[in-house]
Biopython code that builds the backbone (N, CA, C, O; Angstrom):
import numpy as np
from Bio.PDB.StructureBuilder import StructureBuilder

atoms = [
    (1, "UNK", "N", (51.035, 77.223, 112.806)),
    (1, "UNK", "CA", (52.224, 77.374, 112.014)),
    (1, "UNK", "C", (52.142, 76.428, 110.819)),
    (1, "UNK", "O", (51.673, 75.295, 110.932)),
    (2, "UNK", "N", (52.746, 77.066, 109.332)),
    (2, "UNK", "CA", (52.518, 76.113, 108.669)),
    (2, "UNK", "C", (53.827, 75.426, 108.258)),
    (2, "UNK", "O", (54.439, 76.343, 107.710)),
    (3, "UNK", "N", (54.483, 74.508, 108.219)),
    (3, "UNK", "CA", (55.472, 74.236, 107.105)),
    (3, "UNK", "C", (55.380, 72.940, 107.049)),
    (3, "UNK", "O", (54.626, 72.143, 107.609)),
    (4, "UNK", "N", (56.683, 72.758, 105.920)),
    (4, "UNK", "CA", (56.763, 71.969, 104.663)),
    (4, "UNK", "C", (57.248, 70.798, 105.637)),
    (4, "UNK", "O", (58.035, 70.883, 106.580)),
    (5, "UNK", "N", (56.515, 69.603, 105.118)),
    (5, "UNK", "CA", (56.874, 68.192, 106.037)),
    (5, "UNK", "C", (57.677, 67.476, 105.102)),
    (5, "UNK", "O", (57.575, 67.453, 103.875)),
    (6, "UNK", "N", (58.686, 66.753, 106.029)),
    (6, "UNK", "CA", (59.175, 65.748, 105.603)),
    (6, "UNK", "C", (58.496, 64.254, 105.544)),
    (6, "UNK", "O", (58.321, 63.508, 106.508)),
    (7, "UNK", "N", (58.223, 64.052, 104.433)),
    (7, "UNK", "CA", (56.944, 62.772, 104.338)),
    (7, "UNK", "C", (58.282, 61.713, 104.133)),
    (7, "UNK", "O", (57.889, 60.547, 104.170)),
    (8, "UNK", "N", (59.373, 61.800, 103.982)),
    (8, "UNK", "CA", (60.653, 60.263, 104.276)),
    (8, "UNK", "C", (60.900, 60.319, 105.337)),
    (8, "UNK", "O", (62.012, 59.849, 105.575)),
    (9, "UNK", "N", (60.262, 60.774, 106.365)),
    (9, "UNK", "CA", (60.773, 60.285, 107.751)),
    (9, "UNK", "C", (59.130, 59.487, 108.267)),
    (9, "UNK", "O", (57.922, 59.723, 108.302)),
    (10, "UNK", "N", (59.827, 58.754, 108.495)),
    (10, "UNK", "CA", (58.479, 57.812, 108.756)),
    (10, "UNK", "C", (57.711, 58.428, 109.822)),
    (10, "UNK", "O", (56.492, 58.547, 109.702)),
    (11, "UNK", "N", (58.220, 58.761, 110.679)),
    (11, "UNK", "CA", (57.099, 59.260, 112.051)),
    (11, "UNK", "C", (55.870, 60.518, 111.343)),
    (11, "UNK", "O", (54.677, 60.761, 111.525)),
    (12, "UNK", "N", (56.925, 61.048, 110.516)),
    (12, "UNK", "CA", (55.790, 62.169, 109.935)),
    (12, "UNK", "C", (54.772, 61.880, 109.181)),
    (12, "UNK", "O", (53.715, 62.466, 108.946)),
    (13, "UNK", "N", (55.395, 60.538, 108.706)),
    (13, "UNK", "CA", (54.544, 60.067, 107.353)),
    (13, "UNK", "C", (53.344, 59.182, 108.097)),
    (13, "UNK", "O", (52.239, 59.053, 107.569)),
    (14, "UNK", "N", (53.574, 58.779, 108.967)),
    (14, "UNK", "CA", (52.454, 57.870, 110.345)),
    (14, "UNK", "C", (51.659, 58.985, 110.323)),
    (14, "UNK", "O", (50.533, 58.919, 109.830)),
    (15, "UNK", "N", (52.286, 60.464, 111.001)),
    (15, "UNK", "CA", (51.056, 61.374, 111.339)),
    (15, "UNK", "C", (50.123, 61.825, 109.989)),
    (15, "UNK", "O", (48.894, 61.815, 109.917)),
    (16, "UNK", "N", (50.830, 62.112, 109.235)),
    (16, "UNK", "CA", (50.458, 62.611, 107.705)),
    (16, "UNK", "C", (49.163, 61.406, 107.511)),
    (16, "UNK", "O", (48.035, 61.793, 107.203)),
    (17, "UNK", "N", (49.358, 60.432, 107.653)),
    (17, "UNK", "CA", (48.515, 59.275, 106.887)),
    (17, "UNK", "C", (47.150, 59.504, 108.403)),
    (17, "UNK", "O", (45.990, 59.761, 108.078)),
    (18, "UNK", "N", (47.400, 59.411, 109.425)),
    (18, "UNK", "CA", (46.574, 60.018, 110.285)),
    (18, "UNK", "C", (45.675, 60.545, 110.187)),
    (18, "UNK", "O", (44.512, 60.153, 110.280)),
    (19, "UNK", "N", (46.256, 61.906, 109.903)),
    (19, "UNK", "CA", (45.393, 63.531, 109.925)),
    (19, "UNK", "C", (44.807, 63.071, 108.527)),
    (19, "UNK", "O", (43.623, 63.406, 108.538)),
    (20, "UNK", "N", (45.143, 62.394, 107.217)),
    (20, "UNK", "CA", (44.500, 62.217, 105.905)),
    (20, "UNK", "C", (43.314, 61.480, 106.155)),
    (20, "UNK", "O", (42.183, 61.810, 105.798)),
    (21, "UNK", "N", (43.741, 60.115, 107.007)),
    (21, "UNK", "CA", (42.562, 59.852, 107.033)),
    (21, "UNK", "C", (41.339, 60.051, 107.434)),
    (21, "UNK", "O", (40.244, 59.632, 107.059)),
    (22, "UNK", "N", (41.889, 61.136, 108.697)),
    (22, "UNK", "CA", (40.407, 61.270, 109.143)),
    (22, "UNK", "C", (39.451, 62.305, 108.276)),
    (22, "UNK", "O", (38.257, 62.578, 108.393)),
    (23, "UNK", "N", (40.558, 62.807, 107.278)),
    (23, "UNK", "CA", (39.563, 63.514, 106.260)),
    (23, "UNK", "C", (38.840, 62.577, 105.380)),
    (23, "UNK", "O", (37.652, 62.791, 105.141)),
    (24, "UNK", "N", (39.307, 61.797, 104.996)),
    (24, "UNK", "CA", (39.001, 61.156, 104.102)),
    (24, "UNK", "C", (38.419, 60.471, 104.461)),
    (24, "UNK", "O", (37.936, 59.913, 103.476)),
    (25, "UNK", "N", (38.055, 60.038, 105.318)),
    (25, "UNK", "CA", (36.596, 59.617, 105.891)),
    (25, "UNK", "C", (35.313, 60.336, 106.265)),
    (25, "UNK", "O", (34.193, 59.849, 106.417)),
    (26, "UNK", "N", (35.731, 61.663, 106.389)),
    (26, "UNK", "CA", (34.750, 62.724, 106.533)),
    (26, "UNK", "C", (34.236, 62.671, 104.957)),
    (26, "UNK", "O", (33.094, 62.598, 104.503)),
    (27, "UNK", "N", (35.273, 62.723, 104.431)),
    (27, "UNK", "CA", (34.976, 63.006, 102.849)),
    (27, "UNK", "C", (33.799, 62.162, 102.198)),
    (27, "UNK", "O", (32.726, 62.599, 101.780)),
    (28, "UNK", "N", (34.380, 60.481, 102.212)),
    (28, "UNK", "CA", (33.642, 59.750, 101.895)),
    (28, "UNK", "C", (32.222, 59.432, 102.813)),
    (28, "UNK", "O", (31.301, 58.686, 102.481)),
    (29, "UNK", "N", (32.345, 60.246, 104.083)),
    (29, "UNK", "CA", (30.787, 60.005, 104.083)),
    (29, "UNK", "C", (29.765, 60.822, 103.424)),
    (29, "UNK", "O", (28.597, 60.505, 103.201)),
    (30, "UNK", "N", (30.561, 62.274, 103.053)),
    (30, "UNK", "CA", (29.611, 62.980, 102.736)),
    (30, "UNK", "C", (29.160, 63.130, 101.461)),
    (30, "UNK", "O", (28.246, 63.869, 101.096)),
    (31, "UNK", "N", (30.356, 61.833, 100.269)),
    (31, "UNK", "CA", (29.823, 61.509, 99.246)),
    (31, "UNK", "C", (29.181, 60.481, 99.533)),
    (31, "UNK", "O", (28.617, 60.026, 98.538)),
    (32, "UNK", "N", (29.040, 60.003, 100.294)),
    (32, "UNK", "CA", (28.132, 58.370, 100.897)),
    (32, "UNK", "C", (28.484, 57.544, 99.880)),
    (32, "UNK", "O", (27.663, 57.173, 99.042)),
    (33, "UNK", "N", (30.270, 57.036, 99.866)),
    (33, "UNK", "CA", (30.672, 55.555, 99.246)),
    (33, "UNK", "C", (31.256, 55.541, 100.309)),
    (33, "UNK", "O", (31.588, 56.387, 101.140)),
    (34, "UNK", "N", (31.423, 53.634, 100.103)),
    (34, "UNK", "CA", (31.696, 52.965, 101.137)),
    (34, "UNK", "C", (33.466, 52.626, 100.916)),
    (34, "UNK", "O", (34.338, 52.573, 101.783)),
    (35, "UNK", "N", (33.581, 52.427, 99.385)),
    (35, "UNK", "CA", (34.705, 52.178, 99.225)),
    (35, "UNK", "C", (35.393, 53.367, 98.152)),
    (35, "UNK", "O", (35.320, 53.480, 96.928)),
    (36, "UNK", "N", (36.046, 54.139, 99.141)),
    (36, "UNK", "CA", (36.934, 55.225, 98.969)),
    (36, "UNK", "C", (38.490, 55.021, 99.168)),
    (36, "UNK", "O", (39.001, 55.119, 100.284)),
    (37, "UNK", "N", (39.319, 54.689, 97.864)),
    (37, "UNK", "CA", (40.478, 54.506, 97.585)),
    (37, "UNK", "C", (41.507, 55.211, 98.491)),
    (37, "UNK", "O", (42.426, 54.737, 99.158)),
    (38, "UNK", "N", (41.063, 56.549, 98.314)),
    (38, "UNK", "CA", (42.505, 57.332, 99.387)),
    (38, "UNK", "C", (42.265, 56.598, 101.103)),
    (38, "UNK", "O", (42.954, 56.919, 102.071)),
    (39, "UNK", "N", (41.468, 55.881, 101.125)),
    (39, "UNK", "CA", (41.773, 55.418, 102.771)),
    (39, "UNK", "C", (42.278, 54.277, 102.836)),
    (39, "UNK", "O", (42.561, 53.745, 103.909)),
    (40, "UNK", "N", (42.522, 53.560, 101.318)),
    (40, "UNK", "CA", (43.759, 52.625, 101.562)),
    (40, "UNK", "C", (45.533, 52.896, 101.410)),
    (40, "UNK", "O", (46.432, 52.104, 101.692)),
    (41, "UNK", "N", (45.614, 53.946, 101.002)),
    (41, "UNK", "CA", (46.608, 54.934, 101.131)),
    (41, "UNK", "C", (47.402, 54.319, 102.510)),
    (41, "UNK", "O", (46.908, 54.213, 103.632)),
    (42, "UNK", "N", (49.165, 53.842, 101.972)),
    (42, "UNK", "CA", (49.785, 53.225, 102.756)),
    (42, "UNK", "C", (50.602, 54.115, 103.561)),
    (42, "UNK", "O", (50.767, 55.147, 102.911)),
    (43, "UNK", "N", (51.106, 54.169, 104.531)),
    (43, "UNK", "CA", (52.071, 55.153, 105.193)),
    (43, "UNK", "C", (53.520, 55.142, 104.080)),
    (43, "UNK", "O", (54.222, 56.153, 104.104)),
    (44, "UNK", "N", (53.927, 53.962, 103.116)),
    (44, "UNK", "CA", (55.056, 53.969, 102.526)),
    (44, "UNK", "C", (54.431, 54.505, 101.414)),
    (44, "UNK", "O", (55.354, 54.587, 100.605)),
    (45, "UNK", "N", (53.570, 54.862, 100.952)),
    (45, "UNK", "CA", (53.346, 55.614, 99.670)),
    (45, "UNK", "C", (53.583, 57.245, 100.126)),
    (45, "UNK", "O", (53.654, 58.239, 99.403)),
    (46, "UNK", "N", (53.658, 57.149, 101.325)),
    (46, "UNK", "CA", (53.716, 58.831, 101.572)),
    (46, "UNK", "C", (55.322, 58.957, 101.658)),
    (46, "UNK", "O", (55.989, 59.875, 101.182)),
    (47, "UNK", "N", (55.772, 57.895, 102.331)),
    (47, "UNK", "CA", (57.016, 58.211, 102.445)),
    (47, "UNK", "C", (57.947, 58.197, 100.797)),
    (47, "UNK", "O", (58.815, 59.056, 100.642)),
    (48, "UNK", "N", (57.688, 57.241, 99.736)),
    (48, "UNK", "CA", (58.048, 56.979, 98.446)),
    (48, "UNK", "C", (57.198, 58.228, 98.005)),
    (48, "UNK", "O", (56.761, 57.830, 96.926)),
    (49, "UNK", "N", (56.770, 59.315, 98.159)),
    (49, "UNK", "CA", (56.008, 60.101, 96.950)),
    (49, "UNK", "C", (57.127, 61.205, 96.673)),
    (49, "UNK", "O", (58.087, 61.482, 97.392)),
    (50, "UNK", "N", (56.797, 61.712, 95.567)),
    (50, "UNK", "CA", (57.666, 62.655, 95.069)),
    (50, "UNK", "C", (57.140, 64.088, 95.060)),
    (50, "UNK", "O", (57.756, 64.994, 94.499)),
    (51, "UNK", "N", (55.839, 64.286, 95.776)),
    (51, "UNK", "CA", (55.202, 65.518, 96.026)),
    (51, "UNK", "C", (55.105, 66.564, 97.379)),
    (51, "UNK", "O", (55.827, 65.950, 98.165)),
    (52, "UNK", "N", (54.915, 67.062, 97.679)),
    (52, "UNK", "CA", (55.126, 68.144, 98.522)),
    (52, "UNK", "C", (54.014, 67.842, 99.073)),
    (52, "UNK", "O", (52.998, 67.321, 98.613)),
    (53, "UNK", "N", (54.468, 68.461, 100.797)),
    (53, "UNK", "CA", (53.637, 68.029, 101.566)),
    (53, "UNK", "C", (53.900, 69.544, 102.531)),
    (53, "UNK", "O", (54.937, 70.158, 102.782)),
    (54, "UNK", "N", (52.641, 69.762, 102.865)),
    (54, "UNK", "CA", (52.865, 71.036, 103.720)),
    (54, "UNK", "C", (51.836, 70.655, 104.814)),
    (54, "UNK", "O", (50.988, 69.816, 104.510)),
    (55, "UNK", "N", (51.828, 71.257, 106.214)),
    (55, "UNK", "CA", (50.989, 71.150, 107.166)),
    (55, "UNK", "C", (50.940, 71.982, 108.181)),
    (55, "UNK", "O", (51.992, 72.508, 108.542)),
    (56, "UNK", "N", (49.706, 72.280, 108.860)),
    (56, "UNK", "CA", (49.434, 73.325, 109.645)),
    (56, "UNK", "C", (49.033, 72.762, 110.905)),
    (56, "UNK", "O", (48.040, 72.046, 111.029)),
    (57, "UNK", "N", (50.077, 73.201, 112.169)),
    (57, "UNK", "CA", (49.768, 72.490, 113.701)),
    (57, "UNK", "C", (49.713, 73.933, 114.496)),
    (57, "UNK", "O", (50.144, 75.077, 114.354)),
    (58, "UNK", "N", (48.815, 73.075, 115.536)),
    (58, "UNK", "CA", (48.128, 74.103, 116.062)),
    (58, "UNK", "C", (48.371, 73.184, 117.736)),
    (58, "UNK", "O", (48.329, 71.954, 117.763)),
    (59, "UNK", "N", (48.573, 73.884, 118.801)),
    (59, "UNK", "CA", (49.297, 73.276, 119.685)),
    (59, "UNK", "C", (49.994, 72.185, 119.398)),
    (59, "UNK", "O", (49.546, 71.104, 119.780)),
    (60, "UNK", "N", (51.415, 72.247, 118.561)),
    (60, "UNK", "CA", (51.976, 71.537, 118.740)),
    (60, "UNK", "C", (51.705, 70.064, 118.008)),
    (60, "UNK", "O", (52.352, 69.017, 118.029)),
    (61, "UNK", "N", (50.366, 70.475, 117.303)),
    (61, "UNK", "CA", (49.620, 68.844, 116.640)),
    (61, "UNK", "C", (49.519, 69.490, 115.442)),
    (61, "UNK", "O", (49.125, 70.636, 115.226)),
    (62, "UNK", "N", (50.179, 68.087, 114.163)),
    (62, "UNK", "CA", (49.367, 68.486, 113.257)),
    (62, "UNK", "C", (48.076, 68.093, 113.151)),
    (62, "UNK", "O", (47.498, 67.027, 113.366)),
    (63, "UNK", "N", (47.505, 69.906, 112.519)),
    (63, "UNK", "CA", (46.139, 69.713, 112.224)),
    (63, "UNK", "C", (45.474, 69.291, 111.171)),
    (63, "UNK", "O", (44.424, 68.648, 111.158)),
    (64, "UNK", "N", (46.279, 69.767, 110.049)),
    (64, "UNK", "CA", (45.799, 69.228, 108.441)),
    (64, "UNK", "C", (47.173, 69.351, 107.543)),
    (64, "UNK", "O", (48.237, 69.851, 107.907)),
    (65, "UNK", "N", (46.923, 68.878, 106.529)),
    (65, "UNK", "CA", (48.779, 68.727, 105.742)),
    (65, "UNK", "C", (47.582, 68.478, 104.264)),
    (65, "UNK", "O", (46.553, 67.825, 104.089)),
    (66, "UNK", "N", (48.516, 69.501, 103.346)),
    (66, "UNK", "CA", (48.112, 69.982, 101.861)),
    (66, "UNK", "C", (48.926, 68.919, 101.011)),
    (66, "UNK", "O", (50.152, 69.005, 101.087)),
    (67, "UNK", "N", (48.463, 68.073, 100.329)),
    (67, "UNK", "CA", (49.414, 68.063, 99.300)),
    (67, "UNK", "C", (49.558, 68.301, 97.604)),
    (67, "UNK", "O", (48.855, 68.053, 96.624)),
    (68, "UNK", "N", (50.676, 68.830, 97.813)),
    (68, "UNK", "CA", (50.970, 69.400, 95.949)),
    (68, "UNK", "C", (51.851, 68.612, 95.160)),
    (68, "UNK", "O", (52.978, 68.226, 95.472)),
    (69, "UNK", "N", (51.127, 68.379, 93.940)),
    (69, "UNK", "CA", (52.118, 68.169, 92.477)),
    (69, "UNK", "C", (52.147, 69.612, 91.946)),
    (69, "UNK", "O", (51.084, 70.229, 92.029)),
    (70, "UNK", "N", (52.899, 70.056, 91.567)),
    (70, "UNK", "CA", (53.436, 70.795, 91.004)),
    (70, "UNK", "C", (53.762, 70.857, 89.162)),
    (70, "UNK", "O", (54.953, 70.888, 88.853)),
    (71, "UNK", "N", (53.002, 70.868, 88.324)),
    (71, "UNK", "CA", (53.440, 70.207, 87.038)),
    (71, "UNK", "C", (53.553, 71.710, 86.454)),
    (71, "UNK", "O", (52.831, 72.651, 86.783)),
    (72, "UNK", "N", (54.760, 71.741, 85.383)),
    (72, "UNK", "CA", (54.673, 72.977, 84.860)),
    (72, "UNK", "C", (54.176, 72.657, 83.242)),
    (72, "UNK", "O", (54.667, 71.604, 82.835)),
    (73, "UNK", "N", (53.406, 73.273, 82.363)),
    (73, "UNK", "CA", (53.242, 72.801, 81.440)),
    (73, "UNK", "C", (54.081, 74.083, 80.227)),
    (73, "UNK", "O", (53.730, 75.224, 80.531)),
    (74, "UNK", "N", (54.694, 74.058, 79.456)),
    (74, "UNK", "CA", (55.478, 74.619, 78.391)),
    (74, "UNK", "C", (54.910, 74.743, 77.326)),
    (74, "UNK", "O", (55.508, 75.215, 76.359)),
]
sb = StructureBuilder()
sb.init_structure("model")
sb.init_model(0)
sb.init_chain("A")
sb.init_seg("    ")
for serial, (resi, resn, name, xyz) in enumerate(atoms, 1):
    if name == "N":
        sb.init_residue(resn, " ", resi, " ")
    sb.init_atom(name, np.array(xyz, "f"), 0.0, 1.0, " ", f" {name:<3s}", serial, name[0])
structure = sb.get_structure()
């Protein structure tokens, strides 16, 4: 199932920072750096962000969570 998370409730924003990191460690190994910025990524930056957060759980766990800026340009 997918939907839209609430990243100001802290418990979500714990799991959110979770499920990110373990990408983002997949990520950075497979660019092979050691020091990869998004894995200092704080649980209160998720909760303070102003972007959309969507996620897909699969028994009951989230499995992965998207996130979007949205910019419209005129």
């Amino acid at each position: 199932m997918i939907e839209k998370l609430d990243n100001t409730n802290k418990n979500v924003a714990e799991t959110m920072q979770a499920v990110f990191q373990a990408s983002y460690a997949i990520e950075a190994a497979i660019l092979g750096v050691t020091n990869f910025p998004p894995l200092n990524r704080a649980v209160k930056n998720f909760i303070k962000s102003k972007t959309s957060f969507y996620g897909y759980s699969y028994v009951e766990e989230l499995a992965a969570v998207i996130e979007l800026d949205i910019q419209f340009v005129v």
